[in-house]
C-alpha positions as CSV (number, residue, x, y, z in Angstrom):
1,X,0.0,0.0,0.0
2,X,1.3,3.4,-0.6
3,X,1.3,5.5,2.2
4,X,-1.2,8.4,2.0
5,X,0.6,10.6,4.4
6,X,3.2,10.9,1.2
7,X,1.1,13.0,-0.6
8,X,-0.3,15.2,2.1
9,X,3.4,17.1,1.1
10,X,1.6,17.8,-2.2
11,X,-1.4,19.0,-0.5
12,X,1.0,21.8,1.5
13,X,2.7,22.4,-1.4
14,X,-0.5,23.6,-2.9
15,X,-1.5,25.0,-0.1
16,X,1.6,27.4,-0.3
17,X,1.4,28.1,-4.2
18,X,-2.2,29.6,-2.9
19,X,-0.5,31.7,-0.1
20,X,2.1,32.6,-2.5
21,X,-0.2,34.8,-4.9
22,X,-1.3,36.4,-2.1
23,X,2.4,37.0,-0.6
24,X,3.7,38.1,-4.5
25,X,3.2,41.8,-3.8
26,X,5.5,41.7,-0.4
27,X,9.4,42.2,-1.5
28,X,11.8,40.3,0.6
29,X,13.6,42.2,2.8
30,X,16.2,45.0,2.7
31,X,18.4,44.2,4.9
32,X,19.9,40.6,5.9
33,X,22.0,39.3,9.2
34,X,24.8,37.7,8.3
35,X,24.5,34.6,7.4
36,X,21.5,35.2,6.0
37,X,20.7,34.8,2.2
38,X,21.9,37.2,-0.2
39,X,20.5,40.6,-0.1
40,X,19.8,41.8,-3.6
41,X,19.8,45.7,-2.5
42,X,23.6,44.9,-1.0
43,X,24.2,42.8,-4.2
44,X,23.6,46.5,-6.2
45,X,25.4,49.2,-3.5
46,X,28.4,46.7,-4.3
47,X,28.3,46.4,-8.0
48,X,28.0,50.7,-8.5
49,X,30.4,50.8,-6.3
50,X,32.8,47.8,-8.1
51,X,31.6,47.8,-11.2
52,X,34.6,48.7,-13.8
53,X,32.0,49.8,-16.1
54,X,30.6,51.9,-14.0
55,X,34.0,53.4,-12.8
56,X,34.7,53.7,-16.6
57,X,31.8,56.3,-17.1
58,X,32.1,57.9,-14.1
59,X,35.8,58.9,-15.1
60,X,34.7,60.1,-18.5
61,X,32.3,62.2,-17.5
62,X,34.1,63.9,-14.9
63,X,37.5,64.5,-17.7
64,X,34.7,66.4,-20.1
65,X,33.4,68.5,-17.0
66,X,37.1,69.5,-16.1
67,X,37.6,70.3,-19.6
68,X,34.9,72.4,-20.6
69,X,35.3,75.7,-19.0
70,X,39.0,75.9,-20.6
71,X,37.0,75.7,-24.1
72,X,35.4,79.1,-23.6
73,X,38.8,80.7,-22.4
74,X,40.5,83.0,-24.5
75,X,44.4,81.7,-26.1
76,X,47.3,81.9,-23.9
77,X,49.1,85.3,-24.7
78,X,52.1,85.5,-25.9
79,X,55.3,87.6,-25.4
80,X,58.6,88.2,-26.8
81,X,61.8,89.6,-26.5
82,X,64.4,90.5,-28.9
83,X,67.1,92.4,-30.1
84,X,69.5,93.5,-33.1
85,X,72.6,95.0,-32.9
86,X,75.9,93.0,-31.6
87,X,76.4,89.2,-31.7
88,X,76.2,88.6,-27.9
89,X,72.5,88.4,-26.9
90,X,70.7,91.5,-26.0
91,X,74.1,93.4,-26.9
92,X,73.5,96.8,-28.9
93,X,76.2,98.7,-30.7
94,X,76.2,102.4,-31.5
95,X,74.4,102.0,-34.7
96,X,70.9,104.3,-35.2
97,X,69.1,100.6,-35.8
98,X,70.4,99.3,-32.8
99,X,67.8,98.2,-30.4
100,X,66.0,96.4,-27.9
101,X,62.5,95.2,-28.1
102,X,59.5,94.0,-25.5
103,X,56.7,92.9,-26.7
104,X,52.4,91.0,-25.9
105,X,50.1,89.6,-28.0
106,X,46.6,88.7,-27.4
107,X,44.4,86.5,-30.1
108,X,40.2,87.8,-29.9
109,X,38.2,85.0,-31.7
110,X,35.2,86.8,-33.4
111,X,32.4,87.8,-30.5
112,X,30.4,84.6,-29.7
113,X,32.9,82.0,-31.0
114,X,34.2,81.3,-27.3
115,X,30.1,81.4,-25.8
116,X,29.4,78.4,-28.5
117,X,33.0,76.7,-27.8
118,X,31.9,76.6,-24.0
119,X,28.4,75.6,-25.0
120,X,29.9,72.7,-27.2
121,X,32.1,71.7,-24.2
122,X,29.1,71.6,-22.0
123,X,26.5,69.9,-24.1
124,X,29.5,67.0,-24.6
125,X,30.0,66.8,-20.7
126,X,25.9,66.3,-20.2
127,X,26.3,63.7,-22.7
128,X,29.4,61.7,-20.9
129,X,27.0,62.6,-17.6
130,X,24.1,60.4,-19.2
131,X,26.2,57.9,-20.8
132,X,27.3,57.3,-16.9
133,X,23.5,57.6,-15.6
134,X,23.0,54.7,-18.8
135,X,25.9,52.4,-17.2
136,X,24.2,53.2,-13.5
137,X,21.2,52.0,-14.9
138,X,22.1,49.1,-17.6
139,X,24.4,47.1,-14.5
140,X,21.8,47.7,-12.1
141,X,19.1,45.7,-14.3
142,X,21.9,43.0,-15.3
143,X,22.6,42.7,-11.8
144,X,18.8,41.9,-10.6
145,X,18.5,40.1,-14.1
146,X,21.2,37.7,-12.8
147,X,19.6,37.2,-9.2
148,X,16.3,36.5,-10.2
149,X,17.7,33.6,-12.3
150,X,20.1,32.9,-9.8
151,X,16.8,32.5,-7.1
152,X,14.9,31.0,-10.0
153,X,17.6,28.5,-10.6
154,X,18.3,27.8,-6.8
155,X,14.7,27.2,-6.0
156,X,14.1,25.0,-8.9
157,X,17.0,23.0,-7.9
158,X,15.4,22.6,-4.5
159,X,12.3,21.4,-5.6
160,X,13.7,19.1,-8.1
161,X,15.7,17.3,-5.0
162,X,12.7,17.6,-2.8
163,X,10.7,15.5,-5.5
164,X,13.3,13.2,-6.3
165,X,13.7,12.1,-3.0
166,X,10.1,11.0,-3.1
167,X,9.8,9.5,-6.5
168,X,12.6,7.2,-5.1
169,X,10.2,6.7,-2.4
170,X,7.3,6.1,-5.1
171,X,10.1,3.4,-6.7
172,X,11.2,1.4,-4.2
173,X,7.1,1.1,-3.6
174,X,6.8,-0.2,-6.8
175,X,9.5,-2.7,-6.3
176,X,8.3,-4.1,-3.4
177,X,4.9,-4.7,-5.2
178,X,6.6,-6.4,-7.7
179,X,8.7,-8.7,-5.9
180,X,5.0,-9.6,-4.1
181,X,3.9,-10.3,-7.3
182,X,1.4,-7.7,-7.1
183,X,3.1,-5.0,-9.0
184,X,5.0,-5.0,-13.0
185,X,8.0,-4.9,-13.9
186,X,7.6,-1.8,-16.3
187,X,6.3,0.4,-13.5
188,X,9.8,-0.3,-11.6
189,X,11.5,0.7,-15.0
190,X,9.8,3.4,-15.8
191,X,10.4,4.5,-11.9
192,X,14.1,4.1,-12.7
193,X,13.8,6.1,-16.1
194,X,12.1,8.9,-14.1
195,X,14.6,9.1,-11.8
196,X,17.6,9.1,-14.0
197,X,16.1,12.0,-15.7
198,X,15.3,13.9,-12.1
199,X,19.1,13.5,-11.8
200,X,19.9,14.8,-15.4
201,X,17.2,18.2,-14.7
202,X,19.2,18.7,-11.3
203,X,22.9,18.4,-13.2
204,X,21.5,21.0,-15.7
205,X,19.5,23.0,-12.8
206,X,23.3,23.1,-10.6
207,X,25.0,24.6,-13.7
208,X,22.8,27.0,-14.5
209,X,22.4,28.1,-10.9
210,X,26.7,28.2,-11.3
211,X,26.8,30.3,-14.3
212,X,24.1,32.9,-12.7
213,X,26.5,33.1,-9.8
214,X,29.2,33.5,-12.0
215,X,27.7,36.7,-14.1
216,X,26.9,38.1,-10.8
217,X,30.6,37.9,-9.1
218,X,31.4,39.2,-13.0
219,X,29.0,42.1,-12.5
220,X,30.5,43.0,-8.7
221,X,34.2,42.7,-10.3
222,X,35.3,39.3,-8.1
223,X,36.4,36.3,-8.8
224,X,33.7,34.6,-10.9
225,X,34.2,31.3,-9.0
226,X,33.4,32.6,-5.9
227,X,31.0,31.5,-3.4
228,X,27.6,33.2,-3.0
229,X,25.1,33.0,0.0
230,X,21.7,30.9,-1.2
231,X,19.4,33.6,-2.4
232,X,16.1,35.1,-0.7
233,X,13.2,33.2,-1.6
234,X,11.4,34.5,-4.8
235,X,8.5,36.6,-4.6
236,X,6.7,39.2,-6.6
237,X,7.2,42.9,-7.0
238,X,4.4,45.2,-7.4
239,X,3.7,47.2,-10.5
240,X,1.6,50.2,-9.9
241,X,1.9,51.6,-13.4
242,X,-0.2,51.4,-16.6
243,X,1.6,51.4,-20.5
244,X,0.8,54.6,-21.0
245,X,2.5,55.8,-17.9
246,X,5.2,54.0,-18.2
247,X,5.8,55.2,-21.6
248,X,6.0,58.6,-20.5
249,X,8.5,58.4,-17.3
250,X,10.6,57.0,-20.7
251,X,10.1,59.9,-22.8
252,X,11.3,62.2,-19.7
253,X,13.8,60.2,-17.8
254,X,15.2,57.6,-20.6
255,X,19.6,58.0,-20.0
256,X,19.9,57.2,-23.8
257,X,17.2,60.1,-25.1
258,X,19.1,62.4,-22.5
259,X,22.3,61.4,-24.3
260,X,20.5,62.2,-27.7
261,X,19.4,65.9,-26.3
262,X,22.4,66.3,-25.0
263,X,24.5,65.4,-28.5
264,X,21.9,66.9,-30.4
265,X,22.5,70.5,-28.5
266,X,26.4,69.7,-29.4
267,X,25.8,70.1,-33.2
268,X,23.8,72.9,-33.1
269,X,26.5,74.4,-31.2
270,X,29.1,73.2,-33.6
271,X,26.9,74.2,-36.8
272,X,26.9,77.7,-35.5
273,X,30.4,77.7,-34.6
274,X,30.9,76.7,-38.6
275,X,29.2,79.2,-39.8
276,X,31.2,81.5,-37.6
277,X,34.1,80.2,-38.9
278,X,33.5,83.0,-42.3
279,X,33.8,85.9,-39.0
280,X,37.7,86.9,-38.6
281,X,39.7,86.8,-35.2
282,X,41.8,89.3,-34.4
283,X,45.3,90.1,-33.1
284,X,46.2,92.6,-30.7
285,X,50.3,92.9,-30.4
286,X,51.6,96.2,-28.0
287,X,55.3,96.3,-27.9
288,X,58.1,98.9,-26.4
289,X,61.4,99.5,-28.1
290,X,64.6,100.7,-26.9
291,X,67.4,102.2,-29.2
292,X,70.9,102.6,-28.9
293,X,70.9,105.8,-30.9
294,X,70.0,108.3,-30.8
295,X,68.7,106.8,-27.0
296,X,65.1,106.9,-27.5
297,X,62.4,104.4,-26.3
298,X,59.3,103.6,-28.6
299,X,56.6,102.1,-28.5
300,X,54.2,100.2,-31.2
301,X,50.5,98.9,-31.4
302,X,48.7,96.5,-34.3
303,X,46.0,94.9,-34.7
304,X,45.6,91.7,-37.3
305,X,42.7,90.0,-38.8
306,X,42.8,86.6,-40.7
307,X,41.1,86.4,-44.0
308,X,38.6,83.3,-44.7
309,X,40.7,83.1,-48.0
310,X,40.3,79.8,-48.6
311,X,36.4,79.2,-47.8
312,X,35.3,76.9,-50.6
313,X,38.0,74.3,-49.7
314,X,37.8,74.8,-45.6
315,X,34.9,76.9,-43.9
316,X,31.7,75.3,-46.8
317,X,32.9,71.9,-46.9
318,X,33.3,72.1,-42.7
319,X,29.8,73.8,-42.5
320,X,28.1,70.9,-44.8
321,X,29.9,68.3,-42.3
322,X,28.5,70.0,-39.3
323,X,24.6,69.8,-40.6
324,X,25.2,66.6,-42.2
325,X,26.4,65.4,-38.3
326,X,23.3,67.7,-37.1
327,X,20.8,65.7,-39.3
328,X,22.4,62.1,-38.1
329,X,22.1,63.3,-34.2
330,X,18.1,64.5,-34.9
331,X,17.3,60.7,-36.5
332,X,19.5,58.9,-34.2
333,X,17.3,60.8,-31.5
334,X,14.1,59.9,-33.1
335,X,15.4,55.9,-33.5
336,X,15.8,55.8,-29.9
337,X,12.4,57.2,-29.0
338,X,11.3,55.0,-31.3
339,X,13.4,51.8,-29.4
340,X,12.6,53.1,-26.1
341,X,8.6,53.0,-26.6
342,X,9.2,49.2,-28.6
343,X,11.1,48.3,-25.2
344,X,8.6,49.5,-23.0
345,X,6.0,47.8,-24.7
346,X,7.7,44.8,-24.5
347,X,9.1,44.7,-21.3
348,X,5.6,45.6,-19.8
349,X,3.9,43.3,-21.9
350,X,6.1,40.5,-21.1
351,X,6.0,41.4,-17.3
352,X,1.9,41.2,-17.7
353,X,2.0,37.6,-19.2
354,X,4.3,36.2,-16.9
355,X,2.2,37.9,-13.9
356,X,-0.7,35.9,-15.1
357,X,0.8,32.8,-15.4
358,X,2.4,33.0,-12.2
359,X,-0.9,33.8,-10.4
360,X,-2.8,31.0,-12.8
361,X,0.1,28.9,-12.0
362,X,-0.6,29.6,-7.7
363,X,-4.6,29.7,-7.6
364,X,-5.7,27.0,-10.1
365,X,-3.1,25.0,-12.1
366,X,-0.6,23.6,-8.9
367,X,-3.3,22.8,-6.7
368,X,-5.1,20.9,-9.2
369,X,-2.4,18.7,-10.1
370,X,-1.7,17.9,-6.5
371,X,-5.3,17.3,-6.4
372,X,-5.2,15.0,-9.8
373,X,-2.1,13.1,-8.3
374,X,-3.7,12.5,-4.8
375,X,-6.7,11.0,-6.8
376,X,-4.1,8.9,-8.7
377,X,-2.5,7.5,-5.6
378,X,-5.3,6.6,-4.3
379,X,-6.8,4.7,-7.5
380,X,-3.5,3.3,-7.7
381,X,-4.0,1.4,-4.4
382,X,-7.2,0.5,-4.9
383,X,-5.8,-1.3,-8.3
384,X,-7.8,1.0,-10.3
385,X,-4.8,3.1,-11.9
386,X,-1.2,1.9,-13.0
387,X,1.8,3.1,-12.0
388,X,2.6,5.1,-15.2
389,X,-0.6,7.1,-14.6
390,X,0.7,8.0,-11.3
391,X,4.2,9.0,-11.9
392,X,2.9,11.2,-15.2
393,X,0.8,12.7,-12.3
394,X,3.7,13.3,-10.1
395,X,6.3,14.6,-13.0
396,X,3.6,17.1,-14.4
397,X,2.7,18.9,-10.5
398,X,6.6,18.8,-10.7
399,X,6.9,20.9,-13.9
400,X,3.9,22.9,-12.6
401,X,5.7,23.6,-9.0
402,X,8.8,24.5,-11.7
403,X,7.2,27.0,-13.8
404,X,6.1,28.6,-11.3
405,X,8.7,30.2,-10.0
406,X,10.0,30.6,-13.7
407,X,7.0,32.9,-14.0
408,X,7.9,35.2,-11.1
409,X,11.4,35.2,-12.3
410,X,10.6,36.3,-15.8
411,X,7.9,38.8,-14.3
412,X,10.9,40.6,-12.1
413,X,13.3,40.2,-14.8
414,X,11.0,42.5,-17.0
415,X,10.3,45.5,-14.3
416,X,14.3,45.4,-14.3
417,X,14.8,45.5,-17.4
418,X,12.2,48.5,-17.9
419,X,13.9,50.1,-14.9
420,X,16.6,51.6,-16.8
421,X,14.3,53.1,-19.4
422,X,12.2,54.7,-17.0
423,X,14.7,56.0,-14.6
424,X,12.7,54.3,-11.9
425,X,12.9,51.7,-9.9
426,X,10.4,49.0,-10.1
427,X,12.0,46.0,-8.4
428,X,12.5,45.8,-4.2
């Protein structure tokens, strides 16, 4: 007789899958003890803190800050010093050209060159500043990306070794009817096959849970092999926005549209800088000279101004490079709106699906399958049911127990991955 009691585990099972819909909108906790399972929250102070990446941008954007005020600055002055007269340096002989001269020079690009060179600078720092916000962003979504499968994975793995352990139970069961002549050989074989393929599901469940460890330590900047703390258990987020909402925290608060604005305000600048370049700069030189003879000091002013001489070879063909860029920044703008409001509809959409799975997966399909496989045992020790009927029963509440938590996974996968488009976080 197979013992009843066995299959009361089912029954809590389903019993939690029920509780579970119930619990989804609760995140797990902050804040873990140590030895506690893995925080997620600490997992992500540590990888924008670690994260070369991250580091990477940070650095760039902070070089183009530094740099831009010095592209509104006016050129270095220059001065000089020289002489004619004797051989020796500075020496002056009694000749009437003998002399002595001190002299400064200042270059004045045309008025408003310097305002759009400092403009250029700044727009090109707001771009580095959103390209580090993007980094922010995109590891902080690969980071939760790689819990949730490494929670997924882990608790997948459990349940597989949970079940397992009772199908052997279910098998031995079946042996010992056998050997009483009661029971068939093919329901000890196909016991065996089932088990043998448990073990396979747990091999490929153990590397998987591996190599989501492994993109996390990558993530963090450690040693990909190192060990990790068993994760929180899996639950829900809450979303509390509609598409349409959604879709307009993007159009604001998107890292890579800010990039756009910011690039597209860059060549505007440098459009009108070309067509300053037909405006002359000047030169401003003062200088004091000192003869020999007759002893006499004099001084000597100029001013300078270069000629756009060469304007169909250097200033047109610069000025129809700078609108050409122009155009290329407006449509690379308006491809990313474009992608951003395709991803957003997607991630959403994707987040939606696996919200109602999971929840059809907790209230209706689990604890019907344990239902269907308690019905199962019992025909099966009345004689009314074979064995095969009741280890189908057992594998499919298995795969339903499974997908489950593959559900929740790929809901919270997709608030994190619409986290960075939104600028907002979604995930606990």
């Amino acid at each position: 007789m197979l013992p009843t009691g066995r299959f009361i585990r089912f029954a809590a099972t389903a019993a939690f899958f029920a509780l579970a819909t119930a619990a989804a909108q609760t995140a797990a906790p902050a804040a873990r003890a140590a030895g506690s399972p893995l925080s997620l929250h600490a997992l992500v102070r540590e990888a924008l803190r670690a994260n070369p990446g991250i580091r990477a941008a940070a650095e760039a954007a902070a070089a183009l800050r530094a740099a831009a005020p010095a592209a509104g600055t006016l050129p270095d002055p220059e001065v000089s010093a020289g002489w004619m007269g004797g051989f020796v340096p500075f020496a002056v002989n009694d000749g009437a050209t003998s002399n002595r001269s001190l002299g400064v020079s200042e270059r004045f690009p045309f008025p408003g060159k310097l305002r759009l060179q400092r403009a250029a600078a700044e727009a090109g720092a707001n771009a580095a500043e959103w390209r580090y916000q993007a980094a922010v962003r995109r590891v902080t979504a690969e980071v939760k990306a790689a819990y949730y499968a490494y929670a997924y994975d882990h608790q997948a793995l459990q349940i597989t070794r949970s079940d397992r352990t009772l199908l052997a139970q279910l098998t031995r069961i079946a042996e010992a009817r056998y050997a009483s002549g009661k029971g068939l050989q093919p329901d000890v074989l196909k016991g065996q096959v089932e088990l043998s393929q448990l073990l396979g599901r747990i091999e490929i469940l153990s590397e998987q849970e591996n190599t989501a460890a492994a993109r996390i330590n990558t993530l963090l900047d450690r040693d990909a092999a190192a060990a990790l703390a068993p994760p929180a258990p899996l639950r829900q987020a809450k979303l509390a926005y509609t598409l349409p909402q959604l879709q307009a925290l993007a159009a604001r608060r998107d890292s890579g549209l800010g990039a756009a604005d910011a690039l597209l305000a860059l060549d505007r600048n440098r459009l009108q800088l070309a067509r300053k370049a037909y405006d002359p700069d000047f030169s401003v030189s003062y200088g004091v000279e000192r003869m020999a003879a007759p002893a006499m000091t004099m001084a000597a002013a100029s001013v300078s101004v270069n000629i756009p001489l060469f304007y169909r070879s250097k200033q047109r063909p610069q000025l129809r490079a700078a609108a050409a860029a122009l155009g290329a920044q407006q449509a690379a703008r308006d491809d990313r709106r474009a992608t951003v409001d395709y991803r957003v509809r997607e991630q959403y959409l994707a987040a939606r699906q696996a919200n109602q799975l999971a929840v059809l997966y907790a209230r209706a399909i689990v604890p019907q399958a344990s239902q269907t496989l308690q019905s199962a045992e019992l025909a099966y020790q009345a004689g009314t049911a074979d064995f095969l009927t009741l280890l189908d029963d057992f594998s499919t509440v298995l795969d339903y127990q499974v997908n489950y938590y593959r559900q929740v996974a790929a809901y919270n996968t997709a608030l994190a991955k619409l986290e960075p488009l939104v600028g907002k976080g979604l995930t606990q």
